[in-house]
C-alpha positions as CSV (number, residue, x, y, z in Angstrom):
1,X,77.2,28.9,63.7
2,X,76.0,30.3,67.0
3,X,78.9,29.1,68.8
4,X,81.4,29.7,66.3
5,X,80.5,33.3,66.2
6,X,80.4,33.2,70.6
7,X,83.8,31.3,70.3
8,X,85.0,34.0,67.7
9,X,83.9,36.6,70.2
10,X,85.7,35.7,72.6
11,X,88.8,35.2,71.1
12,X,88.7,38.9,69.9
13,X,88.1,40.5,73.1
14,X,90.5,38.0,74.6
15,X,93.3,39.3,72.7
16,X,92.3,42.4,73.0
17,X,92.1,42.2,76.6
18,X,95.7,40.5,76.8
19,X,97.2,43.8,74.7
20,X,95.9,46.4,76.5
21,X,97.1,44.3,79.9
22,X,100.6,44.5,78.0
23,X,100.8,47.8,76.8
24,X,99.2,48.9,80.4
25,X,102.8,50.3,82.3
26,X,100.8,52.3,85.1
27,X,97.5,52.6,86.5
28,X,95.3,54.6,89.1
29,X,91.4,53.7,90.1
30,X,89.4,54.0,92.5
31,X,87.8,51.1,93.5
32,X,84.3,50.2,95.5
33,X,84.1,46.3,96.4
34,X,80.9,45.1,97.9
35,X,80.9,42.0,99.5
36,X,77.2,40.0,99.9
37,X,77.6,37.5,102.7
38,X,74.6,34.9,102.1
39,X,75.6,32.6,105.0
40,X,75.4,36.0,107.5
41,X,73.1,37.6,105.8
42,X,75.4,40.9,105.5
43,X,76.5,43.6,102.5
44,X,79.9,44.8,103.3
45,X,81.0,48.3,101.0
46,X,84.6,49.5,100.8
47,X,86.0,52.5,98.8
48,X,89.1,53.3,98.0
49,X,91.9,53.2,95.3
50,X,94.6,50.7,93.1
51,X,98.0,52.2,91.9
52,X,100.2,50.2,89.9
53,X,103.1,50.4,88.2
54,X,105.0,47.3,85.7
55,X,108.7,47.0,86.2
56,X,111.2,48.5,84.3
57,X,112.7,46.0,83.2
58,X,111.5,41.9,82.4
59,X,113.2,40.8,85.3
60,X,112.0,43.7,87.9
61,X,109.0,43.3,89.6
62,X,105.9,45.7,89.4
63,X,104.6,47.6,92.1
64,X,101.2,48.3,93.6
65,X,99.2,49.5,96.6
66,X,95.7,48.9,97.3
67,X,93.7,50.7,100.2
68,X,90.1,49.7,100.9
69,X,88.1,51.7,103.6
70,X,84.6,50.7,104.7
71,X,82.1,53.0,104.2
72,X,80.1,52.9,107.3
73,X,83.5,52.6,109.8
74,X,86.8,54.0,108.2
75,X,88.7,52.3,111.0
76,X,87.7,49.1,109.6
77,X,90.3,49.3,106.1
78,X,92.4,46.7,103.9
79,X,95.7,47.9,103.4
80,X,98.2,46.2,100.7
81,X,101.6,47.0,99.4
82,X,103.5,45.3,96.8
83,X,107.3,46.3,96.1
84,X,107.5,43.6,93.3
85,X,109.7,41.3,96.3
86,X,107.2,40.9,98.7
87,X,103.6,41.7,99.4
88,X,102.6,43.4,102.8
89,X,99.3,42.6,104.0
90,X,97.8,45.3,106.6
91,X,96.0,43.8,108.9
92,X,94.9,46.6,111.7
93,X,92.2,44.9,113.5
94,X,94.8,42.7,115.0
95,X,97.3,45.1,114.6
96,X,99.7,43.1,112.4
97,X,101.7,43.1,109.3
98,X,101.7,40.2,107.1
99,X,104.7,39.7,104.8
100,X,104.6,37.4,101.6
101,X,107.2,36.6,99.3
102,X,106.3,37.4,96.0
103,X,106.7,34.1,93.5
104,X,109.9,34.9,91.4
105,X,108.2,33.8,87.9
106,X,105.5,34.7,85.9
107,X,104.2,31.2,86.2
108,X,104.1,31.2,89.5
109,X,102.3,34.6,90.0
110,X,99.6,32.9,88.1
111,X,99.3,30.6,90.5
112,X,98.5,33.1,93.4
113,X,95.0,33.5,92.7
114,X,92.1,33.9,90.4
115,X,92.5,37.9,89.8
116,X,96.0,37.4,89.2
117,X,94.8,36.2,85.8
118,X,94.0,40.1,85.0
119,X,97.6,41.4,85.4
120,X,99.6,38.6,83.4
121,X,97.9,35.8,82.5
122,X,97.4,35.5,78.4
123,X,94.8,35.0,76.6
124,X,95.1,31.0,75.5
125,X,96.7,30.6,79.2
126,X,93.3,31.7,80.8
127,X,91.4,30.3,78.0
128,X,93.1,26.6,79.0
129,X,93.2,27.4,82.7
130,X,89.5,28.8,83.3
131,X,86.1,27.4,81.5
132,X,85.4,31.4,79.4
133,X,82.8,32.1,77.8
134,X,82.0,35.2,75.5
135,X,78.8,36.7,77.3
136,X,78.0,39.4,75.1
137,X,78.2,43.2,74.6
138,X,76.4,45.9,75.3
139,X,77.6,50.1,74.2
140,X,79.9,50.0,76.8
141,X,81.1,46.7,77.7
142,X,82.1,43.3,76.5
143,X,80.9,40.3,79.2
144,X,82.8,37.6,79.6
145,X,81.7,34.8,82.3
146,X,84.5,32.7,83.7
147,X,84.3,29.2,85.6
148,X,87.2,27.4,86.9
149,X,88.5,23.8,86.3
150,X,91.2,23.6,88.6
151,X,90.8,22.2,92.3
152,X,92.7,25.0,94.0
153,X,90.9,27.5,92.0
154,X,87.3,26.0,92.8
155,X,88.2,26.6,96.2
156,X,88.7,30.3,95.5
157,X,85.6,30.6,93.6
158,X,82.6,29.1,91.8
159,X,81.8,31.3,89.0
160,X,82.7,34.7,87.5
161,X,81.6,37.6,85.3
162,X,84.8,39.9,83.3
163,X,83.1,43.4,82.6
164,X,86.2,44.9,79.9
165,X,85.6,48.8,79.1
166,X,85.2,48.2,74.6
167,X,86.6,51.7,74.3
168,X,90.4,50.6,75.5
169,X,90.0,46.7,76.4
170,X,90.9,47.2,80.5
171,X,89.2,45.5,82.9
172,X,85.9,47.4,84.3
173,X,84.1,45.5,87.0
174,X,84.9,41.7,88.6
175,X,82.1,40.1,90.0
176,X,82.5,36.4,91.4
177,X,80.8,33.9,93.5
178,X,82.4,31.7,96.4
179,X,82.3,28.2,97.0
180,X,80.4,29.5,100.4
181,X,77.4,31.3,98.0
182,X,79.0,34.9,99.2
183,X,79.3,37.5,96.3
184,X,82.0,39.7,95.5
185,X,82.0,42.8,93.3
């Protein structure tokens, strides 16, 4: 019954989860990422912000920006621009810009990478693509923990923890592991 009920959980907060990512047209956050780096021995902060905005139309691809600054050296800053065609990578240490091409289908955007699952992946797609598992509740937050079970995804990372705000469903937190043991928040 136990597992019924966990398995029942998660569907719920799944699909919950997968409607709020929907309905979601625009977004702004702020964002702090910490990175633990076991093999160095080192704790990397970064602040800054997400926007994001869905395309207009099916077929027009959304936009977003993402600026990270470290917090002890705001030289030292990610920089990343999406215009729905191609993703710009700011790379100012060695003074470079990086341009992608941005896949042309929803199936391949969820391809990219692991996060990618939180801006277009459905719920029985990441239920068949990831290992997910309902990890509880608490007043504010639903927990799910996430493994992967594809090669080019263990590559990206070994384990994960989903923290979704219950008052609207929207992702709160990320925390994962690397295949290296480094931790990411």
């Amino acid at each position: 019954s136990s597992d019924l009920d966990a398995e029942k959980n998660l569907d719920l907060v799944l699909r919950a989860w997968e409607k709020a990512m929907t309905d979601l047209k625009s977004f702004a956050v702020e964002i702090d990422r910490t990175t633990l780096d076991k093999a160095l021995q080192t704790k990397d902060d970064f602040k800054g912000y997400a926007l994001y905005v869905k395309g207009a139309t099916k077929d027009a691809g959304s936009r977003a920006r993402i600026e990270l600054y470290k917090t002890t050296n705001a030289k030292v800053y990610e920089k990343y621009i999406c215009t729905g065609t191609y993703l710009y990578e700011y790379s100012p240490g060695n003074n470079l810009v990086r341009i992608h091409n941005m896949p042309q289908t929803k199936q391949g955007a969820q391809q990219e990478s692991f996060l990618s699952f939180l801006f277009g992946m459905g719920a029985d797609q990441a239920k068949t693509r990831y290992e997910m598992n309902y990890a509880g509740s608490d007043v504010h937050y639903h927990y799910v923990l996430i493994k992967p079970r594809m090669a080019h995804d263990k590559n990206d990372f070994s384990e994960a923890r989903l923290s979704l705000l219950r008052a609207n469903n929207l992702p709160a937190q990320m925390w994962y592991l690397q295949p290296n043991r480094s931790e990411i928040t």
